[in-house]
N, C-alpha and C positions, 0 to 999 in steps of 0.2 A: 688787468681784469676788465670785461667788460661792464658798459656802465647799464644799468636802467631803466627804462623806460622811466618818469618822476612829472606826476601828474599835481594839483594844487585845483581843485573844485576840475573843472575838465577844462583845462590851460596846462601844455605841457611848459615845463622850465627847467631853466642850466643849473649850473651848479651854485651861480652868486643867488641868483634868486629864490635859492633852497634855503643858503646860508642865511639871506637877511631873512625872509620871510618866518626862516624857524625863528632865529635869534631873540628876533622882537616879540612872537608871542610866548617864548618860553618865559622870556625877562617880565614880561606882563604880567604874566600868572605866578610869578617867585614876586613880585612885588605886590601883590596883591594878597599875600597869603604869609610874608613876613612882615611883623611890628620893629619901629621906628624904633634905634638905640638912643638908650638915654644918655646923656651927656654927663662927665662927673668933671667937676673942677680937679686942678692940680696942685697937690699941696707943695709949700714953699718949703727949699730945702735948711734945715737948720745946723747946728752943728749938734751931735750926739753923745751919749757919755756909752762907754761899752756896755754897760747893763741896758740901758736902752734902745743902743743896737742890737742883745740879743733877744729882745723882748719884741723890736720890729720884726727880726729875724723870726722866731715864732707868729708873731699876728699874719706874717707873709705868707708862711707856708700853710696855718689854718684857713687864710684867706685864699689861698690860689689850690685849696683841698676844696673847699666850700665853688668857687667854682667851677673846679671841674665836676662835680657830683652836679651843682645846678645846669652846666651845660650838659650832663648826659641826660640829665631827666627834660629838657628843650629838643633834644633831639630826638626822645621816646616817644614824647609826648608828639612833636612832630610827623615821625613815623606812622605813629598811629592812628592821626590823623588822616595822615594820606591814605594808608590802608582801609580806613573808615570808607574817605571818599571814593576810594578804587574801587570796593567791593560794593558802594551801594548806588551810586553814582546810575544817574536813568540815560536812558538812550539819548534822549534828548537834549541833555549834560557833553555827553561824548560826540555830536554831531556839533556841540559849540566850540570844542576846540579843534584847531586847526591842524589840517591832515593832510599827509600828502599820500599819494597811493602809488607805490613802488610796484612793478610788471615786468616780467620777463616777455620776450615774444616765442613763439613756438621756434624759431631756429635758434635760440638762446640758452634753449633749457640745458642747466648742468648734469651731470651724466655722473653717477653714483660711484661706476668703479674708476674714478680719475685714481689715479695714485697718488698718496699718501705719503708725506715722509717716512722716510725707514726707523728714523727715530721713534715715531710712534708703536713700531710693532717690536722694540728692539725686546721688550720682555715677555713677549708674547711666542713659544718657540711649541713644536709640535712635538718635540721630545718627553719619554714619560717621567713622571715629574719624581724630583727626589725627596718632596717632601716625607720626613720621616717625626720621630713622635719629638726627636731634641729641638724641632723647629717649633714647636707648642709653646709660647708662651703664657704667664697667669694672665686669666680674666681680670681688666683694669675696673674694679666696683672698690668704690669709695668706701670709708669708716660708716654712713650711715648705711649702706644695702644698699644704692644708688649706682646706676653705672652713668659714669659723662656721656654725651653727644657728641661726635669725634665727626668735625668736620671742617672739611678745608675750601679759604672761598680763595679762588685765583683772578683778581680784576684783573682783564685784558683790553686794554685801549691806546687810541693816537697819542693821548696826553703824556702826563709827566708819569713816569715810571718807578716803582713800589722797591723798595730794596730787593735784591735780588732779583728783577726781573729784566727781562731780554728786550728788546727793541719790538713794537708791533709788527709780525710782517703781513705782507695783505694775503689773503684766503686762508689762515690759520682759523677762522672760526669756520669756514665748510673742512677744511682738514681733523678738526676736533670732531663733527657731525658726524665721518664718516669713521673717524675712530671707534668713536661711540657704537655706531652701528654696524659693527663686525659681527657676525654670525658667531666666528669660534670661540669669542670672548662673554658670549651672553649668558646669561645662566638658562640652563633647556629645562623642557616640561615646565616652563609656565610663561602667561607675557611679560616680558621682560623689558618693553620702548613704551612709552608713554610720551606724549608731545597734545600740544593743543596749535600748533602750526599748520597743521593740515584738516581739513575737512573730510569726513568717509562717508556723509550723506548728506542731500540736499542739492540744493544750487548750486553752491560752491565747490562741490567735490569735483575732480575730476572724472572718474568713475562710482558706482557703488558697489560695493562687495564687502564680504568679512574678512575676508582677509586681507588685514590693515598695513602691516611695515616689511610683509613679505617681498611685495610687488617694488619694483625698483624704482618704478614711475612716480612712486608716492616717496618714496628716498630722495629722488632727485628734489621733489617738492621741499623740501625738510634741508637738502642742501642749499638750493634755490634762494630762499627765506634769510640765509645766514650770511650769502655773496649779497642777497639786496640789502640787508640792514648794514653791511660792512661797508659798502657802495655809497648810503644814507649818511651814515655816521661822520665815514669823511668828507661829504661837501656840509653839511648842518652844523656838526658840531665836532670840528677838527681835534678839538683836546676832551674830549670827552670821552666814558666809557663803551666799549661795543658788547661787551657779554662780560660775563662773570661764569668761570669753571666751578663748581662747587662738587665734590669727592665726599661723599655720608655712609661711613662706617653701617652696615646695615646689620642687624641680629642676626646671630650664625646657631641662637636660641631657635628662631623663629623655624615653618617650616616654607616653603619655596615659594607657595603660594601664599601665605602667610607674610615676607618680606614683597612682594608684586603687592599687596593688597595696601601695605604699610606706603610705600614709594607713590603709590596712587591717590592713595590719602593726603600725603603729604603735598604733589602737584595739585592737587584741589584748588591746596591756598593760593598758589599763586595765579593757577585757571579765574578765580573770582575777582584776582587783581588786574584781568588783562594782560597779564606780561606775557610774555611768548617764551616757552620753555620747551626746552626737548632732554628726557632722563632715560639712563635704561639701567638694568639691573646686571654687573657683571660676576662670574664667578670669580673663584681667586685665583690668582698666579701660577703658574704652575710650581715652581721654585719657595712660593710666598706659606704662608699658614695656611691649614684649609681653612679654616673658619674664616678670615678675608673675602666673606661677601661686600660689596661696597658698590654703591651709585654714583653712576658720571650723570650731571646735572650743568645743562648747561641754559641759563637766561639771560634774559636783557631788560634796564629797566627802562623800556623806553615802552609804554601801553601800542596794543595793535589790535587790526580786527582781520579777518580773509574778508577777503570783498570777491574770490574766484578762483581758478588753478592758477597757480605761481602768479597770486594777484594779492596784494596786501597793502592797508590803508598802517601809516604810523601818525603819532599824535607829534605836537611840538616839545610838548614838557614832557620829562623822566621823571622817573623815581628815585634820586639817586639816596635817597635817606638808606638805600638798601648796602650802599657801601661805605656806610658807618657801622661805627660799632654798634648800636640798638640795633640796627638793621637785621646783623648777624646774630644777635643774641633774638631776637626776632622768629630767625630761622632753625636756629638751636629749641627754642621752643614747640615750634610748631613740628619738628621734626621728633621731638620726646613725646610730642600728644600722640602723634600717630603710629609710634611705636609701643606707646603701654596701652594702646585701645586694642589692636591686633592683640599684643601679648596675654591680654586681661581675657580676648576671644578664645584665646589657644591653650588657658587655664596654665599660664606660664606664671611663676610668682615674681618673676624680674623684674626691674618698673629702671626708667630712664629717667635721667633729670636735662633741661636745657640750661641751668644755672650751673656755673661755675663751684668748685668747691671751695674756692674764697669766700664768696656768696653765701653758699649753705656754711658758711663756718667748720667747715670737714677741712682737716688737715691733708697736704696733699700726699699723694702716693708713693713719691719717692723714684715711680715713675717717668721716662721718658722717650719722647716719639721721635724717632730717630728719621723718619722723612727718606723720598726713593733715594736719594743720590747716596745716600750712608747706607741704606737699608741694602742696595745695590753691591756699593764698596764689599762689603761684608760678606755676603753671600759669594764674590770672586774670593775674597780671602779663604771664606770657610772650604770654597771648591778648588782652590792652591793647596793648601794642604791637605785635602784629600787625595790628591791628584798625586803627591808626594809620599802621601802614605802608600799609595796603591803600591808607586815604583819601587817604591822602598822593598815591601812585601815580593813584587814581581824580579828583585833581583836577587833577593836572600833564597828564594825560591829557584832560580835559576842557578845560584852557585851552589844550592844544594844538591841539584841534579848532575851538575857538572862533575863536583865531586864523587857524586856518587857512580857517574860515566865512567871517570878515568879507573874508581878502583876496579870496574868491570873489564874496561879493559886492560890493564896492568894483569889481571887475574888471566886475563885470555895470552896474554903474550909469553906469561910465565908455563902456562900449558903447551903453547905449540913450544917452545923451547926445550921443555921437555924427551918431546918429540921430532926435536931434532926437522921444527918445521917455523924457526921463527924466520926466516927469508919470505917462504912464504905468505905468514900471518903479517907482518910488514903491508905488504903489496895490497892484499884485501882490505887493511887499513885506509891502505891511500887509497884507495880506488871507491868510491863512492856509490853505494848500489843503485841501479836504475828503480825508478819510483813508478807505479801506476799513472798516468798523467794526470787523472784526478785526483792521486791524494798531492802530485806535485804539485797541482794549482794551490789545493788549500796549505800544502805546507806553506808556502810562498806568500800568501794572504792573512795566514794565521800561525807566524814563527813561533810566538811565544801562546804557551795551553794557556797562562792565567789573563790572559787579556782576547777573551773569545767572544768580546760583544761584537753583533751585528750578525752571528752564526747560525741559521734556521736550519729545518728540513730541507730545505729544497738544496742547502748546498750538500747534501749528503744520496740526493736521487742519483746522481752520473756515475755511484761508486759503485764499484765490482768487487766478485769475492778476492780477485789479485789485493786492492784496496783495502779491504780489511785486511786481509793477512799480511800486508805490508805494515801498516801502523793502527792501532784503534788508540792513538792517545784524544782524539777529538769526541770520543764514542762517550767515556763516563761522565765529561761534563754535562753535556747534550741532554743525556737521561733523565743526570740529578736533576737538573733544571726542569725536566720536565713530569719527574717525579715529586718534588717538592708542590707544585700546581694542582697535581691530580690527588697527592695525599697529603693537605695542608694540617689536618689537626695531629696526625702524626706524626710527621717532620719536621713541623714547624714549633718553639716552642716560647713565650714572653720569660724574660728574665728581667726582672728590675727596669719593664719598659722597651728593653732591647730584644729585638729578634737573636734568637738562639737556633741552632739546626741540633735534631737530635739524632747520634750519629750513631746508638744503638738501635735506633728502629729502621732507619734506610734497608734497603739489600746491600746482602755482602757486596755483593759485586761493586759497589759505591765508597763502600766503609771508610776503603784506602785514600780515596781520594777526599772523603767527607774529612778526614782527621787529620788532615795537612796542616799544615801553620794556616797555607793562605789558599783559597778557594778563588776558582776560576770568576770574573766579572758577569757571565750569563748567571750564574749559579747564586752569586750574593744579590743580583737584582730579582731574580725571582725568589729568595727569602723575606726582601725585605719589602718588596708586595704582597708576600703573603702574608707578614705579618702584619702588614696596614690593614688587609682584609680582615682579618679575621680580628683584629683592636675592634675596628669599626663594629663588626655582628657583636662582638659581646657587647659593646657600650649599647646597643641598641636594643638589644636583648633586655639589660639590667634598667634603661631606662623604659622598655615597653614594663615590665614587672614592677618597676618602683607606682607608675601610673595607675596600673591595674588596683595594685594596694593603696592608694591615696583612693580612686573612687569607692571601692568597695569600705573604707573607713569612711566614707562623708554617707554614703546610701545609708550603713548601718548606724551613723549617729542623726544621721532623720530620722528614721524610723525612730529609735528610741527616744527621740524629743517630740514626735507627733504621740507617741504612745499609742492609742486606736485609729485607723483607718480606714475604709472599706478600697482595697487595691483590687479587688479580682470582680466580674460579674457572674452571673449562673453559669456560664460556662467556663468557668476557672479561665479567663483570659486577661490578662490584664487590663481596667480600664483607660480609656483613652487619652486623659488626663495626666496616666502617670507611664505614658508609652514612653515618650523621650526621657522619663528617670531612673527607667528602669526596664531598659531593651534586654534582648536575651541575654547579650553578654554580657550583661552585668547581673541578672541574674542568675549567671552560670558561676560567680564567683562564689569564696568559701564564706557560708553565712548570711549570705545576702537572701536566698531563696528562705532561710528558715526567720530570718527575723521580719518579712513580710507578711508570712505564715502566722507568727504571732502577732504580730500588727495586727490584720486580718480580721482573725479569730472573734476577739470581742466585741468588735464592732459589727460581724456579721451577724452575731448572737443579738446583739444590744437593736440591732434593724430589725430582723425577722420577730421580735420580741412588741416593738414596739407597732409593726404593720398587724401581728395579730388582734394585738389588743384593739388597734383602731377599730378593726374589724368587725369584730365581737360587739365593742359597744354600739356601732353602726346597726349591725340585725339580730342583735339579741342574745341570750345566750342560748335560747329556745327554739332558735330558728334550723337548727340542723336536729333536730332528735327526731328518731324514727328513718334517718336519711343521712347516706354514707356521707360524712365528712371529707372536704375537698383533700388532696392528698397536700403535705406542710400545716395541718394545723392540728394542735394538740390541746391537751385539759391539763392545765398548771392545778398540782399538787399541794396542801400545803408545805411546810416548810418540816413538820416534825414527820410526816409521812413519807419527805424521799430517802432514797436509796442511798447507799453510800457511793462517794464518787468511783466511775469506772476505772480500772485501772489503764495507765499509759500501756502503748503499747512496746515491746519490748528496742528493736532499732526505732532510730530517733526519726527516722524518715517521715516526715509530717505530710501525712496524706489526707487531701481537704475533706474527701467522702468519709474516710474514717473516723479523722477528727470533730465531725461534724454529728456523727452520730453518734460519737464517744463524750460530745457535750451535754446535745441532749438526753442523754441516759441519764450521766450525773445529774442534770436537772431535775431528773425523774420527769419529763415530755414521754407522753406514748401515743405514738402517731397511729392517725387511724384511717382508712381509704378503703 
């Protein structure tokens, strides 16, 4: 790999003088910010009776229990500290520790589409995906209504290596950069990359425009960044960490922009810490559960600022309190914040916890994460024995036809025999009839009818009426298949979860073929698309209706906990105040318009009641006689003089003019103009 330009105030230097010059002031500032261990004398060994060995036995384990709870709360407390100092920490703080400023030169800059190991894409396949509804597993929510924070941190460094992990090798962190920022892997319709690596305006940028992680120039920045810290790491601090991969299970509750919003939130915290991060948002697997939305999140704890394009200053000290455990549990947290603030937006009742369910005292699940390399395993086992089943079906299927060949022909040879023409019928036998030459390419291509994937239209354009009337066994697959697509809710039917074909509504012309044991491979895969499709519209259907009647139940238990309200102005429009609580479609729901209506009602009475009277006592009660009365004001009756209340009218349809006028009557109000 090539090395870096490695500047130190504006003096460039090699790699030793990267080494001492970090070393010393990282050691500086860990000494200055860790307290002196205090010294305990050795006790003298004596001899022991077995009850007092196991009573040491006991004091040891509560004592070496008691230590590590007080070194976890050292390392919190630690943590938090630094985070303290990271986020609040002035400029003038960050220009006293020592920096070095890593540069690319413009004939240096790395190039985005480098290739990538093949490992990286090996579960990434453009095939359409099999997931079906037995791939669903239960939602992992704890005994109290809590669901964990499911996330995985992978330190990648020169040092000593973690169980189970591989040898550092060098460009694995721009190889990770560019995994990450694969197009086919991101989740579409919303941003999905967030980084604070790069600059999109000011000084710094290299260009400015909105559009951010499109442009490859600014990719290459973002790889750039990850070749010079790996560049860094190895002359500075040879056994130290270079990045940490961190994978965060993301809410498959939430909606798209909703998880982009949570992921943003979330890089916040670490934006405020200085650390240099790059995450993006990927859909699921293809193979995988849908619901596996999940973030690749990749940082480093070593603090950075842009000083330029492919120009970055790094400090001497890291962070490394972040690959402890507080650290993690740290990020567990922050990560649950920013998921129940979205979700609380989204009127989602889910809430996430960062604490463990040891923690919370919740027994565990019972559950377990079985991780890619098993999770992988698995899925070849589950696609073996599918693959077994198929043949199994596509050969019992074959000997049934075979069978039922020979007794056609057995039937034929007993006829010309008859006929005193079995020499003949012999010879036609053997002799093989000439084929159309398109249906003998597709025989040739497609031996066997139940195994017709890869089959479209276009291979049926070159065929002649010779072609059909030579063979149509390729013709009813074809159809169903493309019958089943155009009439899903009649074709297609759920049973117990599993796609069903319903094989008295097809056309005849299909019937025979629909009622076979086994069904052609075009034909099964477009049922069991359709009936992905069509699982999906209904969930989304009964969840748009569950929402609708949750709002329309909170509107109308306002209403009836304000009791009077004034919601409308003289123009019957709703006022502006209760616009966002009660938009049309919510008042288009069932009860929602009439219990506003009542609402209304007495408080529009209890107003206009109370503006007359002001009024009146204002100019008199003399001051209109002889002279029409403004139109709205009336001569209150007494109480044994009015009328009996007007009757309702007979539909319930609450209409405000009518209502309004049907108040004042009962009041006995006679309006005069």
């Amino acid at each position: 790999m090539k090395r870096p330009s490695m500047k130190i105030g504006r003096r460039a230097v090699g790699a030793a003088e990267v080494n001492a010059a970090v070393s010393t002031a990282s050691l500086d500032w860990l000494r200055g910010q860790r307290a002196e261990k205090s010294t305990v004398k050795k006790r003298k060994h004596r001899a022991l009776t077995s009850g007092e060995r196991e009573a040491k036995a006991q004091a040891t384990a509560q004592a070496k229990k008691e230590r590590k709870e007080q070194r976890e709360a050292r390392e919190l407390e630690r943590l938090l500290a630094r985070v303290g100092y990271l986020s609040r920490r002035s400029a003038r703080e960050a220009e006293a520790m020592l920096r070095v400023h890593v540069s690319w030169r413009p004939s240096s800059w790395p190039k985005i589409a480098t290739i990538c190991p093949r490992s990286l894409y090996s579960r990434m396949r453009p095939e359409i995906s099999n997931r079906t509804a037995k791939s669903l597993t239960r939602s992992r929510t704890a005994a109290d209504g809590f669901k964990n924070i499911v996330l995985r941190k992978i330190p990648r460094g020169y040092g000593r290596k973690a169980a189970n992990t591989r040898e550092y090798r060098p460009g694995e962190a721009a190889d990770l950069a560019r995994y990450m920022l694969r197009e086919e892997a991101l989740e579409p319709g919303t941003p999905a990359v967030f980084t604070n690596i790069i600059a999109c305006k000011g000084d710094n940028a290299l260009f400015e425009s909105d559009a951010v992680f499109v442009e490859h120039r600014r990719c290459a920045q973002i790889v750039g960044f990850w070749n010079a810290l790996e560049a860094f790491e190895a002359e500075a601090d040879a056994d130290g960490n270079v990045f940490s991969h961190l994978i965060l299970a993301m809410p498959h509750e939430l909606s798209s922009n909703g998880r982009a919003r949570a992921l943003d939130d979330f890089c916040a915290r670490l934006d405020e810490l200085h650390l240099p991060f790059l995450a993006t948002l990927h859909q699921p697997d293809p193979d995988g559960d849908i619901r596996n939305f999940h973030a690749h999140i990749m940082m480093a704890p070593r603090p950075f600022a842009i000083e330029g394009p492919f120009e970055w200053s790094l400090e001497a000290s890291k962070a490394t309190e972040f690959n402890l455990a507080p650290g993690i549990r740290w990020l567990r947290e922050r990560a649950a914040e920013a998921f129940n603030r979205i979700l609380e937006e989204e009127n989602i009742s889910l809430r996430y916890s960062g604490m463990s369910q040891a923690k919370r005292g919740v027994p565990a699940t019972g559950e377990k994460h079985h991780g890619p390399g098993l999770t992988a395993r698995n899925r070849k086992a589950e696609q073996d024995r599918d693959e077994v089943a198929n043949l199994i079906r596509g050969l019992a299927a074959h000997v049934v036809q075979a069978d039922r060949r020979q007794r056609e022909l057995a039937a034929e040879i007993t006829h010309a025999a008859s006929q005193n023409r079995v020499e003949t019928a012999r010879k036609d036998l053997q002799q093989e009839p000439r084929l159309p030459p398109a249906l003998a390419a597709l025989r040739k291509r497609f031996p066997d009818p139940l195994r017709l994937k890869g089959l479209s239209i276009l291979d049926l354009m070159d065929f002649t009426p010779a072609d059909e009337a030579a063979d149509r066994w390729f013709s009813p697959a074809i159809n169903l298949a493309f019958e089943i697509e155009r009439n899903a809710e009649g074709c297609v039917r759920d049973r117990n979860g599993k796609p069903e074909l319903a094989v008295e509504k097809v056309k005849p012309e299909y019937r025979a073929l629909a009622a076979a044991p086994a069904l052609p491979d075009i034909v099964l895969e477009a049922l069991l698309q359709t009936h992905r499709r069509l699982m999906a519209e209904r969930a989304s259907k009964k969840r748009y209706e569950r929402e609708k009647e949750e709002i329309r139940r909170r509107r109308i238990a306002w209403l009836q906990k304000k009791g009077t309200v004034l919601l409308f102005d003289k123009e019957y429009n709703v006022l502006p105040e209760y616009r966002d609580l009660f938009p049309p479609s919510v008042m288009a729901l069932d009860g929602v318009r009439k219990a506003m209506i009542r609402a209304h009602y007495p408080a529009q009475m209890e107003d206009a009641r109370r503006t007359i009277e002001e009024h009146e006592q204002e100019v008199g009660s003399d001051h209109f006689e002889g002279e029409p009365r403004p139109p709205g004001f009336f001569v209150q009756e007494p109480a044994s003089k009015m009328p009996a209340p007007a009757p309702s009218r007979p539909d319930e349809d609450e209409d405000i003019d009518y209502a309004v006028r049907a108040t004042w009557a009962a009041k006995g109000g006679k309006q005069r103009g």
